[in-house]
RODRENNU-241769 format. One record per residue (C-alpha): residue in three letters; z, y, x. Coordinates in pm, 1 decimal, padded with zeros to 6 digits, always signed. Layout:
N
SITE;ALA;Z;Y;X
...
% end
This chain:
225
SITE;UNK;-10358.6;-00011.7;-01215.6
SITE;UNK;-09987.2;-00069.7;-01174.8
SITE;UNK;-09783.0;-00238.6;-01402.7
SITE;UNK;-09604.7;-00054.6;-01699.2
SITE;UNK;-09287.1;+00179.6;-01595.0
SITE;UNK;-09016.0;+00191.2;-01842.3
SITE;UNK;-08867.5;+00484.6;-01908.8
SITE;UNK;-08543.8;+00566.3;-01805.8
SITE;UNK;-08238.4;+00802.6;-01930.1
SITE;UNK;-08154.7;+00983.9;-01655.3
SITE;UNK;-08272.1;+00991.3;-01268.8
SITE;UNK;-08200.3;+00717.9;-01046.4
SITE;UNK;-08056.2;+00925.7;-00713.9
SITE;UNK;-07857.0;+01206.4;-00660.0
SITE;UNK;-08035.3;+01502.8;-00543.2
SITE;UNK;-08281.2;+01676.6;-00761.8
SITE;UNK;-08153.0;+01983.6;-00781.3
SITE;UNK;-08366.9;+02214.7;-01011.0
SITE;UNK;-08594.9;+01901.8;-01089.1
SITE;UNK;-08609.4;+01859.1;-01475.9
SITE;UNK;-08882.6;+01711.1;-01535.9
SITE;UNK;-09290.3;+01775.6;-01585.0
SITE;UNK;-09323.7;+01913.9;-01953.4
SITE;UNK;-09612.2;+01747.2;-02100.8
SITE;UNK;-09702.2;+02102.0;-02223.2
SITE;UNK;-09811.2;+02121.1;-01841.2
SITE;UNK;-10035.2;+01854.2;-01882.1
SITE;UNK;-10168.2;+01941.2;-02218.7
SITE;UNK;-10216.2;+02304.0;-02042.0
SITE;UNK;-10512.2;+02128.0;-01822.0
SITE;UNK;-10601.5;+01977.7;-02160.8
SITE;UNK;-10682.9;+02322.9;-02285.5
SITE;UNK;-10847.4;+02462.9;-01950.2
SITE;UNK;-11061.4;+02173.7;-01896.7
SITE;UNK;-11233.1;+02302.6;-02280.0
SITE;UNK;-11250.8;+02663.3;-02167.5
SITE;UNK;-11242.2;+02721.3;-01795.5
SITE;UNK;-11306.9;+03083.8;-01806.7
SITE;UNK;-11121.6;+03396.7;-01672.2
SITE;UNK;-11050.0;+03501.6;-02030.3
SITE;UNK;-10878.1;+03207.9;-02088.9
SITE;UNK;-10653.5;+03193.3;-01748.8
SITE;UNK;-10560.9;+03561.7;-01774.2
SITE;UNK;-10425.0;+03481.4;-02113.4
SITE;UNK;-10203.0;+03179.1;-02041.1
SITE;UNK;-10114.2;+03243.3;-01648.4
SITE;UNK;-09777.0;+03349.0;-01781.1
SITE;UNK;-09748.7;+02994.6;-01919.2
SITE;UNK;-09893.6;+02813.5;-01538.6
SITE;UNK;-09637.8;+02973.2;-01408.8
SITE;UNK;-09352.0;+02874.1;-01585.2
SITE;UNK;-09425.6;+02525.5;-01734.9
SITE;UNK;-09674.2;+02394.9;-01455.7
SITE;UNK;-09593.7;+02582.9;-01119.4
SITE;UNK;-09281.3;+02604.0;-01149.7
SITE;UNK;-09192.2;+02258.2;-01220.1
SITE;UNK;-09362.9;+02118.7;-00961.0
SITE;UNK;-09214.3;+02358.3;-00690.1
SITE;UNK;-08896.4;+02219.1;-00811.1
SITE;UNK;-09005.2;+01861.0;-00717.1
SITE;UNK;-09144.6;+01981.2;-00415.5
SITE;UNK;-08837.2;+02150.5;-00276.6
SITE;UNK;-08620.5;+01819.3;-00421.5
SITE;UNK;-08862.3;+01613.9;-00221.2
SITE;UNK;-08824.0;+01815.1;+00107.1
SITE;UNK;-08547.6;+01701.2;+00272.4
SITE;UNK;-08669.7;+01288.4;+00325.9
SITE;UNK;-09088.5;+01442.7;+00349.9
SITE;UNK;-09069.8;+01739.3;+00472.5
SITE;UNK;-09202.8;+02128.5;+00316.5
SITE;UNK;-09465.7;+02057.9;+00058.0
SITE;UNK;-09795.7;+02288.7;+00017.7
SITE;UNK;-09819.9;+02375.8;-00366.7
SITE;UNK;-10201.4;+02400.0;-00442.2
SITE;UNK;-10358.7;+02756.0;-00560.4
SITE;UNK;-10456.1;+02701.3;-00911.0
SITE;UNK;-10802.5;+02907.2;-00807.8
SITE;UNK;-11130.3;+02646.4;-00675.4
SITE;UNK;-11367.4;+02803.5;-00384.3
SITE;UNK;-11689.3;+02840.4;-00539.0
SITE;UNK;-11848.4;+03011.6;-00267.9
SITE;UNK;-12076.8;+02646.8;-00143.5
SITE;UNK;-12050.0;+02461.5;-00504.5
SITE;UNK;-12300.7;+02438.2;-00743.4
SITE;UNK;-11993.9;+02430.7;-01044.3
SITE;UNK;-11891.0;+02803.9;-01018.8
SITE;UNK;-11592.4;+02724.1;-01287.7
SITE;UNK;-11308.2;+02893.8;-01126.4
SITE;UNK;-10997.8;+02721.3;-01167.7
SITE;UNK;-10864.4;+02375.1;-01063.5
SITE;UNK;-10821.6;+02141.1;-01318.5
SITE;UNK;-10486.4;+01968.3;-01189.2
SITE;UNK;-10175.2;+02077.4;-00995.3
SITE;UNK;-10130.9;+01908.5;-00663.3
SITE;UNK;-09836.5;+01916.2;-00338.5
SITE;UNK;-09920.4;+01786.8;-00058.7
SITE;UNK;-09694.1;+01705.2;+00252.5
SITE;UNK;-09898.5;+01744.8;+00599.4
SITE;UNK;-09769.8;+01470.3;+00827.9
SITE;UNK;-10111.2;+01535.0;+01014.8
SITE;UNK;-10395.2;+01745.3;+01040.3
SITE;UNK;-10555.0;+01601.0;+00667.6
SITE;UNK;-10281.9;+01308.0;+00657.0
SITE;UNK;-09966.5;+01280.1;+00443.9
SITE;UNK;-09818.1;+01250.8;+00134.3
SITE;UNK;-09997.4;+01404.0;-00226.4
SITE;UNK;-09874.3;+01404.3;-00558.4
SITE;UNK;-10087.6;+01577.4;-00876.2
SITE;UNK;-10054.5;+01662.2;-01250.4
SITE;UNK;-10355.3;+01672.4;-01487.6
SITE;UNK;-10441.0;+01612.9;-01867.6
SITE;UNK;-10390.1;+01211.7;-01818.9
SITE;UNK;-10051.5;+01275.0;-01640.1
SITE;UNK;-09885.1;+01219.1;-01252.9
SITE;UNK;-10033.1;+01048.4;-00982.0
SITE;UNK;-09882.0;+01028.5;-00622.3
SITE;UNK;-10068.3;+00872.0;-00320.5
SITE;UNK;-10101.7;+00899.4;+00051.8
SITE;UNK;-10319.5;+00869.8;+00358.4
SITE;UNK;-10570.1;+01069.9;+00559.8
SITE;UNK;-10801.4;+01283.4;+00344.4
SITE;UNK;-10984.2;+01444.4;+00599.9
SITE;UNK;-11059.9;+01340.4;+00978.1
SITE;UNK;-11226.8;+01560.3;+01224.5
SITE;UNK;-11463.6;+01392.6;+01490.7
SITE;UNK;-11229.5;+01311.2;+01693.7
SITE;UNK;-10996.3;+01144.9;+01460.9
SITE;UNK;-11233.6;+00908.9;+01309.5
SITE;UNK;-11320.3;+00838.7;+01612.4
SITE;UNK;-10940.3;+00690.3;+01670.8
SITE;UNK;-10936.5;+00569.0;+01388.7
SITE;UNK;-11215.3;+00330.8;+01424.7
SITE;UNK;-11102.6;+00269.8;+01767.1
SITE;UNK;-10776.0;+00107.6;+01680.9
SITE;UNK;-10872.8;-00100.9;+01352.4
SITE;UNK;-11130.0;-00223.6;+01597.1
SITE;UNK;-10829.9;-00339.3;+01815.8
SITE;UNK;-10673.4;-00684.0;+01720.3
SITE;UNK;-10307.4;-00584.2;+01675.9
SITE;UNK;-10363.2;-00199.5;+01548.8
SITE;UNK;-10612.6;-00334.4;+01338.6
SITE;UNK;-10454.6;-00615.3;+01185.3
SITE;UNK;-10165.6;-00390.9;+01115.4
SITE;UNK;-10368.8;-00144.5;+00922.5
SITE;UNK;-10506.4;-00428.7;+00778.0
SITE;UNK;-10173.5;-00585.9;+00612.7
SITE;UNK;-10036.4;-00234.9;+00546.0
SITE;UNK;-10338.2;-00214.6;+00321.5
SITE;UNK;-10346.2;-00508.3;+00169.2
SITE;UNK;-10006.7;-00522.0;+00034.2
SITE;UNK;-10043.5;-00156.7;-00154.8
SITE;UNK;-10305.9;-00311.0;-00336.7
SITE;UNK;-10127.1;-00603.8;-00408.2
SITE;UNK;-09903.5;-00344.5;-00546.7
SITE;UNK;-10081.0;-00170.2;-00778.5
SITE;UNK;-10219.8;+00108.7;-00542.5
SITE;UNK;-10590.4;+00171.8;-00550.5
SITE;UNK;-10730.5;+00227.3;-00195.3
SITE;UNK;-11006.3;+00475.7;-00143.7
SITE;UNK;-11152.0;+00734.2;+00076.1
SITE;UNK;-11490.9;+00846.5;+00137.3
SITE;UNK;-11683.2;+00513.5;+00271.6
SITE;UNK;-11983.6;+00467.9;+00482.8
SITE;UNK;-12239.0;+00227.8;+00267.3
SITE;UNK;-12317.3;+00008.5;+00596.5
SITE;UNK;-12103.1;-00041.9;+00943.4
SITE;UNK;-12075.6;+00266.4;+01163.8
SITE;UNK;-12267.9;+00265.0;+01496.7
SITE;UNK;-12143.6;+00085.1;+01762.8
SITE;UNK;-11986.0;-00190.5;+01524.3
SITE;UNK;-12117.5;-00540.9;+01386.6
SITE;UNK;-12214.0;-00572.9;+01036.8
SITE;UNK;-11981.0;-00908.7;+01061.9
SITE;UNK;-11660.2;-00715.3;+01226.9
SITE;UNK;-11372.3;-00912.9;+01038.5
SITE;UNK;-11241.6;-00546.1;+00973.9
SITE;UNK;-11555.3;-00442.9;+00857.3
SITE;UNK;-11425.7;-00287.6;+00487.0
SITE;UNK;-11178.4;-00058.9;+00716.9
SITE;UNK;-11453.8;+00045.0;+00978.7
SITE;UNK;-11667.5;+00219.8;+00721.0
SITE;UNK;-11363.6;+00402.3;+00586.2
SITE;UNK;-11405.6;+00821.2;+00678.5
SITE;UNK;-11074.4;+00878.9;+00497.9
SITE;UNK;-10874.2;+00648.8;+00382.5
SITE;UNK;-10631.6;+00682.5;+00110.6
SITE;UNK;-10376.8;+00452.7;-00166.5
SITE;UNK;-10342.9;+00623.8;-00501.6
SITE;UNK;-10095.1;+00506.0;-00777.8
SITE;UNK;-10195.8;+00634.8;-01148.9
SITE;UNK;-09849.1;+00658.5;-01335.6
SITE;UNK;-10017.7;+00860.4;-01656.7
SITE;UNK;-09768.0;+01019.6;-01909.8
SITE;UNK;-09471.2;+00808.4;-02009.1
SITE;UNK;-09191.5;+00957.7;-02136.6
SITE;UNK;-09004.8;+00949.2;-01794.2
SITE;UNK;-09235.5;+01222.6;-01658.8
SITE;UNK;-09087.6;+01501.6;-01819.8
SITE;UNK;-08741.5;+01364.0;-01758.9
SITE;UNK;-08546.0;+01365.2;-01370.7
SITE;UNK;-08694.7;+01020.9;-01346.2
SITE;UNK;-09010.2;+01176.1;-01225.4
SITE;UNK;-08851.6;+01249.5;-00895.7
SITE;UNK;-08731.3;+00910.5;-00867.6
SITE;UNK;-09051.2;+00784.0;-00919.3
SITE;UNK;-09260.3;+01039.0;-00702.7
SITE;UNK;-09032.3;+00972.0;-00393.3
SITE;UNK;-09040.7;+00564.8;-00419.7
SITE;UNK;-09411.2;+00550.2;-00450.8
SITE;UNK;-09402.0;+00804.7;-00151.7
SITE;UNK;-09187.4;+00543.1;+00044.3
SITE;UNK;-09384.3;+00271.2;-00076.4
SITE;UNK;-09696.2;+00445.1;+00058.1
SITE;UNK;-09535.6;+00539.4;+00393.0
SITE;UNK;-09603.7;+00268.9;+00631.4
SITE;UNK;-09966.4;+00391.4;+00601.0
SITE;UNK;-09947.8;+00740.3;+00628.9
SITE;UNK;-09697.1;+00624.4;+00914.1
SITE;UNK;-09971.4;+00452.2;+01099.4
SITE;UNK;-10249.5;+00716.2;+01008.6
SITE;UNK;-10004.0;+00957.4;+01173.7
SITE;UNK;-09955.8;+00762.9;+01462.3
SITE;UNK;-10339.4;+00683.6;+01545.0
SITE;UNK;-10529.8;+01055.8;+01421.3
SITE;UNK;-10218.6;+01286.0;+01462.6
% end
């Protein structure tokens, strides 16, 4: 977990145009839904998703756009069609910022608060395939290798969906074994519900874990774009 963020008065950069703030009614909203996740419930507080969740986070989407690029806003509504949980609606808000097919920049609300991250969360074939190929290579490798090591020296939490052995075609001993096994591969930073959240520091803190993040979903970009 990172360290503790203190909260601030007012945001740190120019630039946030409509960006208030996430109301914590947003997150106790997904407080509420995760209790009763029914279409009773939803059609009786949409009005509310829309104007104290949605909209708040379009705001920080569009006051993100011009350094990331145009954000995709989440539907609120899950596919249930191949899941065994049939509950229909998502229980967190998230934007994410394509930089490649299933790579780029994410950010989420939910009952325990914000969350930002980055990296590739989901590589055709072919891109794992690249993938592999370059942290295979020396240089590429090592690269990927420091980029990842110093976000979790800074309080990110690397993830992804990993293979429990090597993948075939690599040694069980490859010195960048732990990043071979890797089908996505993604740093998260937790940032919970201090008070800055629902102030214009959010957007502060959104777009420097976003740069902070970058180098990898630079790289990722580079090798499975």
């Amino acid at each position: 977990m990172p360290p503790a963020e203190a909260p601030a008065a007012a945001a740190e950069d120019d630039g946030g145009g409509g960006f208030a703030g996430i109301p914590f009614a947003a997150l106790d909203f997904y407080e509420d839904l995760e209790a009763d996740n029914s279409r009773v419930w939803w059609q009786a507080h949409k009005d509310f998703y829309r104007d104290t969740v949605r909209a708040p986070v379009e705001a920080l989407a569009a006051a993100l756009e011009d350094e990331f690029g145009t954000a995709k806003v989440f539907r609120p509504y899950r596919d249930v069609r191949f899941s065994k949980d049939k509950t229909p609606y998502k229980t967190h808000q998230g934007l994410f910022v394509a930089t490649a097919p299933g790579t780029g920049y994410y950010a989420q609300i939910d009952a325990a608060g914000l969350s930002t991250a980055g990296g590739s969360y989901a590589l055709a074939p072919e891109q794992l395939a690249r993938l592999r190929t370059a942290v295979d290579d020396d240089v590429r490798g090592a690269e990927l290798e420091g980029i990842v090591d110093a976000l979790a020296h800074a309080g990110f939490t690397i993830g992804g969906d990993r293979l429990k052995t090597h993948p075939r075609g690599f040694p069980a001993d490859h010195p960048r074994i732990r990043l071979l096994r890797h089908r996505s591969l993604t740093a998260r930073r937790d940032h919970g519900c201090p008070e800055w959240v629902q102030t214009p520091v959010a957007l502060d803190r959104v777009r420097a874990s976003w740069r902070a993040v970058g180098p990898l979903v630079e790289w990722l970009t580079q090798v499975v774009g």
